[in-house]
LOLOVO-911194 format. One record per residue (C-alpha): residue number from 0; residue in one letter; x, y negated, z. Coordinates in steps of 0.02 Angstrom, whole numbers, plus 32768, in hexadecimal, padded with zeros to 4 digits. Layout:
// LOLOVO-911194
(NUM; "A"; (X; Y; Z));
...
//
This chain:
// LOLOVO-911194
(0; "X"; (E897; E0FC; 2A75));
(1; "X"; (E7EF; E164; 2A7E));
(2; "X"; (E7A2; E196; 2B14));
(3; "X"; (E7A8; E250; 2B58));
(4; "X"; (E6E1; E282; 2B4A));
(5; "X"; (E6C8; E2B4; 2BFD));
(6; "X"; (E630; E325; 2C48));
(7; "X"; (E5B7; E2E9; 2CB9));
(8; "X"; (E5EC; E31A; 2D75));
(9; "X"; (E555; E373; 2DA5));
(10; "X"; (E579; E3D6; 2CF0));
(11; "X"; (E632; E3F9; 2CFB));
(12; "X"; (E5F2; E44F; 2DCD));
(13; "X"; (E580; E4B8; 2D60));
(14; "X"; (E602; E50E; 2D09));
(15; "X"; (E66A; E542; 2D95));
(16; "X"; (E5D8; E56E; 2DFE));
(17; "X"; (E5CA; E62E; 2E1B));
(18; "X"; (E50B; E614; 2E58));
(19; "X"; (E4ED; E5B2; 2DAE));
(20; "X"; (E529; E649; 2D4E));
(21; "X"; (E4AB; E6B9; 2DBB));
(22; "X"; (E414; E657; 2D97));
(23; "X"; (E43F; E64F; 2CCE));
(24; "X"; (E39D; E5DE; 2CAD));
(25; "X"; (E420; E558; 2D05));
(26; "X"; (E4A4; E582; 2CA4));
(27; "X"; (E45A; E584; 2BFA));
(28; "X"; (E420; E4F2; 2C14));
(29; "X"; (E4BD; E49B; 2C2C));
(30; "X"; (E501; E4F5; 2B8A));
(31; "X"; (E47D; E49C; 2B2B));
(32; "X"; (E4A5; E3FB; 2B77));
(33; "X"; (E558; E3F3; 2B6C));
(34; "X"; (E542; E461; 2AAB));
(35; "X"; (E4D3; E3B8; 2A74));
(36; "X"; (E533; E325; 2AD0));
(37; "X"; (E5E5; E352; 2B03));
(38; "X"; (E60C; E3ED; 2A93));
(39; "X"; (E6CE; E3D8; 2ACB));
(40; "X"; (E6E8; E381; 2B61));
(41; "X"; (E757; E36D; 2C01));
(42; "X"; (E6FE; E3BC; 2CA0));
(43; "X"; (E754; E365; 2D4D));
(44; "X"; (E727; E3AC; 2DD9));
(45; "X"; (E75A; E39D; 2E7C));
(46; "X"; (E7ED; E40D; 2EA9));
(47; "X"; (E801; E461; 2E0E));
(48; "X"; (E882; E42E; 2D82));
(49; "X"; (E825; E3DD; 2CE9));
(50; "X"; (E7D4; E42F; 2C66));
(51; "X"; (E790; E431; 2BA2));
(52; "X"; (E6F9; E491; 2BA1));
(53; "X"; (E6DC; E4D7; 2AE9));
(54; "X"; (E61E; E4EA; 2AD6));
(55; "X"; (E5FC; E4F2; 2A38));
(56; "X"; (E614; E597; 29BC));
(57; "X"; (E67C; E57B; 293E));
(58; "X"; (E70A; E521; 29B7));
(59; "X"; (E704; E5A4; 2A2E));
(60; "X"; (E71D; E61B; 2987));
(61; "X"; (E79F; E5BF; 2948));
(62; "X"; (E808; E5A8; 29DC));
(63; "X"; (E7F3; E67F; 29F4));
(64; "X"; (E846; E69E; 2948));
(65; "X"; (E8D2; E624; 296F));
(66; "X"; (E944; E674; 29EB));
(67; "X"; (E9EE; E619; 29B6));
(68; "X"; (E995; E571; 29F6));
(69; "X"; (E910; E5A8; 2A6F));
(70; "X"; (E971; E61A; 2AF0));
(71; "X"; (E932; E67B; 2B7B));
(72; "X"; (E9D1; E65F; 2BE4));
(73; "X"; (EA1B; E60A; 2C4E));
(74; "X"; (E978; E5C9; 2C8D));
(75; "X"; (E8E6; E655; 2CE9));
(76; "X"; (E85E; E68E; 2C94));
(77; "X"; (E7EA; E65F; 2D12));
(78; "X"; (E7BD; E5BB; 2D48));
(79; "X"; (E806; E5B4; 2E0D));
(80; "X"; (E818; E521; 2E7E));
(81; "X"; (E8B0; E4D5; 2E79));
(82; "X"; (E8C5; E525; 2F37));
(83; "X"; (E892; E5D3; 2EF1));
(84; "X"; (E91C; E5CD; 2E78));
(85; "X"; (E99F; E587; 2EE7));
(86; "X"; (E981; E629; 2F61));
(87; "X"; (E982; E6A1; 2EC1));
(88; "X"; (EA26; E645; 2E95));
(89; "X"; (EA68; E65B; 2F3C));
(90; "X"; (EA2E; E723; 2F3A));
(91; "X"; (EA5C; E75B; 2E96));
(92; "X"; (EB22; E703; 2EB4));
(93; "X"; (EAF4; E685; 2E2F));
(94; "X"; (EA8D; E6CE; 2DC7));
(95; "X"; (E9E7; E688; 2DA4));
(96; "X"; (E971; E70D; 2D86));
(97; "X"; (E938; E7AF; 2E16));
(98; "X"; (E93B; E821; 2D7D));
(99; "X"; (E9B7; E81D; 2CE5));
(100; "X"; (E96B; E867; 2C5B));
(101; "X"; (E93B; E868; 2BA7));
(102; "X"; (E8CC; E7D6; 2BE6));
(103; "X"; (E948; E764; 2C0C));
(104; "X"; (E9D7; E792; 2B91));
(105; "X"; (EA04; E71C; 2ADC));
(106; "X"; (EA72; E778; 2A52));
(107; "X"; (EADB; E7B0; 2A4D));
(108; "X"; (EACD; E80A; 2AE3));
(109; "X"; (EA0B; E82E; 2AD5));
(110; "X"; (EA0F; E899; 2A27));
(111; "X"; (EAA8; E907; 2A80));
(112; "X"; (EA22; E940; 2B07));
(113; "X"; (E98F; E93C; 2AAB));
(114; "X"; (E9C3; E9B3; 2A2D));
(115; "X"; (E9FD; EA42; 2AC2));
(116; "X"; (E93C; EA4D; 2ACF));
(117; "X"; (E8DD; EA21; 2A30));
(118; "X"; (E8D7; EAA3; 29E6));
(119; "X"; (E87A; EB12; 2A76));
(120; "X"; (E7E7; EA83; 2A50));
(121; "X"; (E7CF; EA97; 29A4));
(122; "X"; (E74A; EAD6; 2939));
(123; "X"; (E7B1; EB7C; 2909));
(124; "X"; (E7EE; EBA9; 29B9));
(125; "X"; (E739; EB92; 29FF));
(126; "X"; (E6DB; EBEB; 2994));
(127; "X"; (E741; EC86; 29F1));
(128; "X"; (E6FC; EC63; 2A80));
(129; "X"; (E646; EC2E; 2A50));
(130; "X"; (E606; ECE5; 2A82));
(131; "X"; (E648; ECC0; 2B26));
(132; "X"; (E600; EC04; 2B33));
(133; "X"; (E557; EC49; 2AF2));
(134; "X"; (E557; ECC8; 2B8C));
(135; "X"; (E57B; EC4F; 2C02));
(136; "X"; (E4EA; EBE6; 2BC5));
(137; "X"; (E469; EC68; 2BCF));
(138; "X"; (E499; EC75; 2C84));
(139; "X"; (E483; EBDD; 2CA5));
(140; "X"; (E3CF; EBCE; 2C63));
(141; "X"; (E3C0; EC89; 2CC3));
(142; "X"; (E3D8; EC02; 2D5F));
(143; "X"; (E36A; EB98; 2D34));
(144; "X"; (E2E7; EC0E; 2D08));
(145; "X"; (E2E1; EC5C; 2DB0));
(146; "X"; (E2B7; EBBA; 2E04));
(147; "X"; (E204; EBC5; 2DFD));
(148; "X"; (E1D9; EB31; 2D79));
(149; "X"; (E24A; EAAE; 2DE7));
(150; "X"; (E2F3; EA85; 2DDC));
(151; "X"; (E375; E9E7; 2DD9));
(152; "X"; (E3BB; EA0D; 2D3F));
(153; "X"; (E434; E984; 2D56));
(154; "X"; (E489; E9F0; 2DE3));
(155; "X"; (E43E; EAA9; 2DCF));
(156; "X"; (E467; EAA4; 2D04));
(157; "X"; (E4BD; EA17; 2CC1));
(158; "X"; (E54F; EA18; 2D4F));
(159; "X"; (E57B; EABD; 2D4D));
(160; "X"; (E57A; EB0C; 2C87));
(161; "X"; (E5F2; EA9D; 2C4F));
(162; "X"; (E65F; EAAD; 2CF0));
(163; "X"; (E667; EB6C; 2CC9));
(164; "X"; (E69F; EB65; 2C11));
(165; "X"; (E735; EAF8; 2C38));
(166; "X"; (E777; EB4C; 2CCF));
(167; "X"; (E778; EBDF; 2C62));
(168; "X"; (E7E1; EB90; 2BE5));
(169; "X"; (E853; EB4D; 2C64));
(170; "X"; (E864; EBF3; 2CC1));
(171; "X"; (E814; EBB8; 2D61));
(172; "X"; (E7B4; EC53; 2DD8));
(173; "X"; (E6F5; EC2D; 2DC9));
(174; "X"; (E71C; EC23; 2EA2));
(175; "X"; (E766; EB8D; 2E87));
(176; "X"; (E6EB; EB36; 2E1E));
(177; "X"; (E672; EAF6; 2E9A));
(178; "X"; (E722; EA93; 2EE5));
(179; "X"; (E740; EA57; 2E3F));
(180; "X"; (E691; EA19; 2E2B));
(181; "X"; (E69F; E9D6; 2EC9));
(182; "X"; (E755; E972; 2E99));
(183; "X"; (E724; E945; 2E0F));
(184; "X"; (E683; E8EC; 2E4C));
(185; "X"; (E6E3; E899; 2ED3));
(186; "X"; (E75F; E850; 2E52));
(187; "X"; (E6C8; E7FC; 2DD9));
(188; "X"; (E668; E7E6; 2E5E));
(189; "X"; (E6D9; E76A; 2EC9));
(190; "X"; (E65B; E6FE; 2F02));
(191; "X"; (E5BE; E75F; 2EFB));
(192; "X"; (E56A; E786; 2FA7));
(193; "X"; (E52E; E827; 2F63));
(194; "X"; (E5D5; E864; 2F11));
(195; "X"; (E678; E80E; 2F66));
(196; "X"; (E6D4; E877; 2FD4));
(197; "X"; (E688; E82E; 3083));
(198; "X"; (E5E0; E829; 3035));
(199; "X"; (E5E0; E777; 3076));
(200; "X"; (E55F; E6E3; 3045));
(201; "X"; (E5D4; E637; 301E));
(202; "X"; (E669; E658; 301A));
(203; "X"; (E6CA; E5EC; 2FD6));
(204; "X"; (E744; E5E9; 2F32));
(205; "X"; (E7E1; E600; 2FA9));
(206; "X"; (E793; E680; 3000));
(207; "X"; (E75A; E6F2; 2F6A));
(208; "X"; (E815; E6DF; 2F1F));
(209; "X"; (E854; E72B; 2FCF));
(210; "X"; (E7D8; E7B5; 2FBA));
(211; "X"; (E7FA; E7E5; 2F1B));
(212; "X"; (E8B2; E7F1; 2F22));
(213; "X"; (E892; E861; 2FAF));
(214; "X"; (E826; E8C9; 2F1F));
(215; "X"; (E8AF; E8B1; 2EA3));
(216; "X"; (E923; E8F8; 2F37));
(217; "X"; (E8B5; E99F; 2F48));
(218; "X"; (E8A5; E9A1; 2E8B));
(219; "X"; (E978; E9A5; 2E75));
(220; "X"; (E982; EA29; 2F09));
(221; "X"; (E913; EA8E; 2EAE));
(222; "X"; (E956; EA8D; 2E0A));
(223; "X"; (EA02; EA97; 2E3F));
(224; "X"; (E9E0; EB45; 2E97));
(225; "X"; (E99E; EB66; 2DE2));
(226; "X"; (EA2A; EB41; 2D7B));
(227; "X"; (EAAD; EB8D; 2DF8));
(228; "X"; (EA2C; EC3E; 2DD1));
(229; "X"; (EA2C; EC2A; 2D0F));
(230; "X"; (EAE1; EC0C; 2D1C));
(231; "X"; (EAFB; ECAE; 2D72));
(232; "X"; (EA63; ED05; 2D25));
(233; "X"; (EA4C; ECC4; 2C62));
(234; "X"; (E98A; ECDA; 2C24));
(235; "X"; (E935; ECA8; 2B8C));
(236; "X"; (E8D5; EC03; 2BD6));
(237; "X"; (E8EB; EB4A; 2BDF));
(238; "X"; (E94D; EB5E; 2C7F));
(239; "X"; (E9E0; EBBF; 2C28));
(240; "X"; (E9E3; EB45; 2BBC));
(241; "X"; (E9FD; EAB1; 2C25));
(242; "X"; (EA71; EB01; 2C9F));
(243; "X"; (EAE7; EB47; 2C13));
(244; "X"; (EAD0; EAB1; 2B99));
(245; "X"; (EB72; EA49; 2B70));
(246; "X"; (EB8E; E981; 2B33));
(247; "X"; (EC20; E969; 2AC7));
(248; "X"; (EC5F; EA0B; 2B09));
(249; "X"; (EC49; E9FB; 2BD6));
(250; "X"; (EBC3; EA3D; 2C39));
(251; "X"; (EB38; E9C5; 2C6A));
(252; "X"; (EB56; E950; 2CEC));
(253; "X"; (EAEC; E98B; 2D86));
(254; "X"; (EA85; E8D4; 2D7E));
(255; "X"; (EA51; E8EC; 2CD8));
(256; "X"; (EA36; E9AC; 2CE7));
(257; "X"; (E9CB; E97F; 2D6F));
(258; "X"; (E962; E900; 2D06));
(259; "X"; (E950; E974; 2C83));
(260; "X"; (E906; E9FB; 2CEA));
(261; "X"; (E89E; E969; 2D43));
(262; "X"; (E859; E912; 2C9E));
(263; "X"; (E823; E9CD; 2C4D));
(264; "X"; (E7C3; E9FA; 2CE9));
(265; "X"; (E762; E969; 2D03));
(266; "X"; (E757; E902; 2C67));
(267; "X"; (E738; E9B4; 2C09));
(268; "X"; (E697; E9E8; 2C73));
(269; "X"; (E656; E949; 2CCC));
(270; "X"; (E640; E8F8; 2C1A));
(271; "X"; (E5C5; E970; 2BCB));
(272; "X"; (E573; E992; 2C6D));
(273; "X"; (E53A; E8D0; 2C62));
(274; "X"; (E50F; E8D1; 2BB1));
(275; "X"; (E4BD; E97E; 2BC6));
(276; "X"; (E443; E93C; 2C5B));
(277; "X"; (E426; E89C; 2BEF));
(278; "X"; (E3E4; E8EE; 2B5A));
(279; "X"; (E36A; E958; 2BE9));
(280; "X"; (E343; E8C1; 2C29));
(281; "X"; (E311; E889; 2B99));
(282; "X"; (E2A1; E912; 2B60));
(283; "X"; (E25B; E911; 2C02));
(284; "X"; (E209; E86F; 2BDF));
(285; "X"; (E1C9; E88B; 2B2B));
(286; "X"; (E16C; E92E; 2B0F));
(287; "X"; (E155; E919; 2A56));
(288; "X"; (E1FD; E909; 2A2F));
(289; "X"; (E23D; E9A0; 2A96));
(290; "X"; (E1AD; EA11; 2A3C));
(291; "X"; (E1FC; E9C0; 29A5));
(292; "X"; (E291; E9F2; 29C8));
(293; "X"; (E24C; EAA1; 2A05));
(294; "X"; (E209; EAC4; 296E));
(295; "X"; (E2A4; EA8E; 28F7));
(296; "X"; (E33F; EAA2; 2916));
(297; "X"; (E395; EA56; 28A7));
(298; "X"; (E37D; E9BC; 2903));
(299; "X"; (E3E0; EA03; 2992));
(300; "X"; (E492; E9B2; 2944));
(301; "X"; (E432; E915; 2957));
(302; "X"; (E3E8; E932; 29EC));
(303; "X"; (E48A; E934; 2A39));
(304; "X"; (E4E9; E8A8; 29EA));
(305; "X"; (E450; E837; 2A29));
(306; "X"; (E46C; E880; 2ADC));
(307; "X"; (E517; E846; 2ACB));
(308; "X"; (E4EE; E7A0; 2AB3));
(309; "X"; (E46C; E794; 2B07));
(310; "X"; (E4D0; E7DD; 2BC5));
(311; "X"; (E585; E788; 2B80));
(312; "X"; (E5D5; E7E3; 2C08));
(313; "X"; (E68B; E79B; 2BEC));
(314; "X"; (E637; E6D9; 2C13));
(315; "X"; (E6D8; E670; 2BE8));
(316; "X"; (E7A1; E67F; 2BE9));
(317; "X"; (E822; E5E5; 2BDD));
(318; "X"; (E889; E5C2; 2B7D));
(319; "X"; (E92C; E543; 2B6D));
(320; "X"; (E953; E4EE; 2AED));
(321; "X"; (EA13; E504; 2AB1));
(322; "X"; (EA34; E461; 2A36));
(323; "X"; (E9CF; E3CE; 2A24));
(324; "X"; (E92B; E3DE; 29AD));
(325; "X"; (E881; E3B9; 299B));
(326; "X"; (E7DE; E411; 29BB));
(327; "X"; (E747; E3D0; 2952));
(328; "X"; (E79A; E32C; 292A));
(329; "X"; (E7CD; E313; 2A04));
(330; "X"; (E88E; E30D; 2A0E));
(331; "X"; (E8D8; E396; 2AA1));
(332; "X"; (E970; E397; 2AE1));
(333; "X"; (E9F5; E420; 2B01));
(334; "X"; (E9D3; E457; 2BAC));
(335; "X"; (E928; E422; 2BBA));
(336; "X"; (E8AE; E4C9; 2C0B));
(337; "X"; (E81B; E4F2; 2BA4));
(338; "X"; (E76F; E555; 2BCB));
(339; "X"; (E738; E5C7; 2B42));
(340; "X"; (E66F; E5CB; 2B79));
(341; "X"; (E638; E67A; 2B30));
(342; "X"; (E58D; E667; 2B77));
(343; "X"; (E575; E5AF; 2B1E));
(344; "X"; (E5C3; E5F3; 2A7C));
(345; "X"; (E54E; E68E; 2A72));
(346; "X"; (E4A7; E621; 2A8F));
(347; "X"; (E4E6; E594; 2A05));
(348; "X"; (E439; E554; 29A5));
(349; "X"; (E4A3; E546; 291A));
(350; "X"; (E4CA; E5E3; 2910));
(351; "X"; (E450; E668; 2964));
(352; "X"; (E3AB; E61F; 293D));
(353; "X"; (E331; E60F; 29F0));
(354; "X"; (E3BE; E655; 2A36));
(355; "X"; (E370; E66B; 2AEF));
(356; "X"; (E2FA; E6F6; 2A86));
(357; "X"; (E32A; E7A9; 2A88));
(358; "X"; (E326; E7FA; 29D6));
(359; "X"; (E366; E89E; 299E));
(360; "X"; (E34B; E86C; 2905));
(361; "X"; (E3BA; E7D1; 290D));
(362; "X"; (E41A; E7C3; 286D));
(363; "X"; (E4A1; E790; 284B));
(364; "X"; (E4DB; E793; 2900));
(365; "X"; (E58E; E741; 290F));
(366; "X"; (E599; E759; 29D3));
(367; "X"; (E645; E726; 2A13));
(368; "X"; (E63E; E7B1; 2AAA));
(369; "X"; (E6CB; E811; 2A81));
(370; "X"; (E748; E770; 2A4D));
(371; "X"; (E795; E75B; 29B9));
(372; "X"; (E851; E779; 297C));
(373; "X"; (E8D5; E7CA; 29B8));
(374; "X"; (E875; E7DE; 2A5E));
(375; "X"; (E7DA; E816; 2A26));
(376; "X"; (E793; E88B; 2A99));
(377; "X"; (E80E; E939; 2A97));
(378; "X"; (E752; E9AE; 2AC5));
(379; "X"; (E6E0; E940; 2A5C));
(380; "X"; (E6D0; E9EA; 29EF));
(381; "X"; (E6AC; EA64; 2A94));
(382; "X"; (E637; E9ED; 2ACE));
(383; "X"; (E5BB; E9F3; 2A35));
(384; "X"; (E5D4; EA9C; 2A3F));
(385; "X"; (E5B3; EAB0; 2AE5));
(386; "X"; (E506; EA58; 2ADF));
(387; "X"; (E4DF; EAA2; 2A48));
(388; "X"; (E4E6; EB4A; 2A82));
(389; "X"; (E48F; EB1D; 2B34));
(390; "X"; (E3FA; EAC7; 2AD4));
(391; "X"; (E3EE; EB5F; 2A6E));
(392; "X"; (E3C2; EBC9; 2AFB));
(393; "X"; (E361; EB5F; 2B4E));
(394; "X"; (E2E8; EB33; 2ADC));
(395; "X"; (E2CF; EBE2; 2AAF));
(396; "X"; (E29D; EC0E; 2B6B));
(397; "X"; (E23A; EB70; 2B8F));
(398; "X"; (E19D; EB2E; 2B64));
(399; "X"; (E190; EA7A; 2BAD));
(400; "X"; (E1F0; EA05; 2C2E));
(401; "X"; (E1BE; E96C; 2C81));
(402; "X"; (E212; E902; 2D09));
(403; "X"; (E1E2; E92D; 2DBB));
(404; "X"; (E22B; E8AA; 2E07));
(405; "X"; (E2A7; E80E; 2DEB));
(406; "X"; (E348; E82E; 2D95));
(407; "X"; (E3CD; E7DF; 2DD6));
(408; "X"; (E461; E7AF; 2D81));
(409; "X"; (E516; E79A; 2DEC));
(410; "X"; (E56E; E6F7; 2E24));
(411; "X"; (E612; E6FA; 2DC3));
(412; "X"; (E658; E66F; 2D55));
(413; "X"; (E6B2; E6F6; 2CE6));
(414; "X"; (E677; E7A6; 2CD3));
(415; "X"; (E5C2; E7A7; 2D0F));
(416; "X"; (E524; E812; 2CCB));
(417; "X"; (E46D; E86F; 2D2D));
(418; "X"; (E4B8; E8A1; 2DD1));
(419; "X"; (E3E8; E8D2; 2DFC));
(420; "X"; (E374; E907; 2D70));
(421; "X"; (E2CA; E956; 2DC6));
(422; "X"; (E27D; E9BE; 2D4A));
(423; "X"; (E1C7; EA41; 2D28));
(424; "X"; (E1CC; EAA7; 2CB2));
(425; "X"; (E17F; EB30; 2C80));
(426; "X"; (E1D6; EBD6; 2C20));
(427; "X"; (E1AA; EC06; 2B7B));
//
């Protein structure tokens, strides 16, 4: 019988480490080391269920394009401690996961939802609404402009563009979107110190499940109020949809409803606001190439694929694997839990040539950001065209930026990005 290749156990703590994720120097380095020696391998780690961790990218591509063998139930797609799932269990009556949503559902339940909102996020349906996303943008660089050559565009910028264009889709009151900022920070942000709902320093895994179902609670108050007002009062937004959308003929359970609502507000703003301060961030620290990119703009398309490798904000998802196989030659078994490692994938020698570098002019640039398959990111289409437009106006207005300070990026395992970004610049 063949041995199980098994991760160092100072490795396999890496991965599950929040603070790893943070200091990214830490992180990559692990990649590297477990890309070159262990590219599929069991992490064990005390309380937590075992784990493959897919490195490498081409497995992690190949397990994204097959869902009928790689499935995203029953198993979250988070890595928890076994007590952190046991108390989401024992919350959600069963259920594994805070949030139901497209996330977490296999076929043939996931193309049923999926398509109730596709086609608001496609090319034809956006380019309605780019006068509207273009106005939005020039406001935001408006903001910036009027603060005097400083600014954390990680916060001041980056946060809130993205934050606006969705809630318009959905239908939420510009009032409300500081709270969902807010939420949605708090719920990728479980074990941060400067994002988790008690703003608390080491907390522990436990603790930061507690705290976020109590953000998945105000999240699910929220949008149920919603609904129960687009039910009554029909408009043409996101909201409508969800709240009037059947399955198979019935109106969407209240669970999944919720999720729905939950996975468009946050996954749909917090996403490009990450890969939108990472590209900045970038820039920042290479004057040539952001005069480069200043002075041709044509490079802008790959100016922002690069930023989405570069950031990765979606960092991993699991996966379980439904009948025995194999995965570069290592036998799996049905049941066994698998990590997807985004990060490790998108900074594969192999494939991205000095990958740690930042190049607009990276081509080709076969990122895996957005997944692959039938759960390939749903806004992968508004996001491009969201930084697109954003870069636009900004580098018509400024001149020059340089950092002003240390970035920081945030402690999360799974959805993580700049949470500071200290910037001078000066206006064109």
């Amino acid at each position: 019988m063949t041995a199980i290749p098994k991760i160092a156990p100072e490795l396999a703590a890496h991965i599950v480490d929040p603070v790893v994720y943070g200091n990214w120097r830490a992180l990559l380095d692990t990649f590297a080391t477990l890309r070159r020696d262990s590219p599929v391998a069991v992490a064990e780690i005390p309380g937590y269920r075992p784990f493959w961790v897919i490195t490498r990218h081409a497995d992690i591509l190949k397990i994204s394009k097959d869902n009928a063998t790689f499935l995203n139930n029953p198993a979250t797609v988070v890595v928890a401690p076994l007590m952190a799932e046991m108390f989401v269990a024992h919350l959600m009556k069963g259920s594994p996961h805070l949030v139901k949503s497209l996330v977490q559902m296999d076929a043939p339940e996931h193309p049923k939802y999926r398509r109730l909102t596709q086609d608001w996020f496609m090319p034809a349906n956006l380019k309605t609404i780019e006068s509207n996303i273009r106005a939005i943008a020039k406001s935001a660089i408006d903001k910036m402009l009027s603060m005097d050559g400083t600014c954390d565009f990680a916060r001041d910028v980056a946060a809130m563009y993205p934050l606006h264009v969705v809630m318009e889709l959905l239908g939420v009151p510009e009032s409300d979107e500081p709270l969902m900022l807010k939420l949605t920070q708090e719920l990728f942000g479980g074990q941060d110190p400067d994002l988790n709902r008690m703003r608390a320093a080491n907390i522990s895994p436990q603790e930061a499940t507690e705290l976020m179902a109590q953000t998945v609670a105000d999240f699910n108050a929220y949008f149920e109020a919603l609904a129960q007002d687009r039910r009554a009062n029909p408009r043409n937004d996101l909201a409508t949809i969800i709240a009037t959308g059947t399955i198979d003929g019935m109106p969407i359970p209240d669970y999944e409803s919720a999720g729905y609502y939950t996975i468009v507000a946050t996954a749909g703003h917090d996403t490009t606001s990450a890969s939108t301060a990472g590209a900045m961030w970038a820039l920042a620290q290479d004057p040539a190439q952001f005069a480069k990119v200043k002075a041709d703009r044509s490079l802008l398309p790959g100016l922002i694929e690069e930023a989405i490798r570069w950031t990765t904000p979606v960092q991993h998802f699991m996966r379980t694997v439904g009948a025995d196989t194999e995965v570069s030659g290592v036998p799996m078994k049905a049941g066994d839990w698998l990590m997807l490692c985004y990060v490790s994938g998108n900074y594969d020698e192999s494939v991205f040539p000095d990958p740690e570098r930042f190049d607009a002019g990276r081509s080709p640039n076969r990122h895996i950001s957005f997944g692959s398959g039938a759960h390939q990111c749903l806004g992968l289409h508004l996001a491009r065209l969201e930084m697109k437009i954003l870069f636009e106006e900004l580098l018509d207005r400024v001149d020059s930026v340089e950092l002003a300070g240390e970035p920081k990026r945030s402690q999360s395992t799974f959805v993580g990005g700049p949470k500071t970004l200290p910037l001078r610049f000066v206006a064109a």
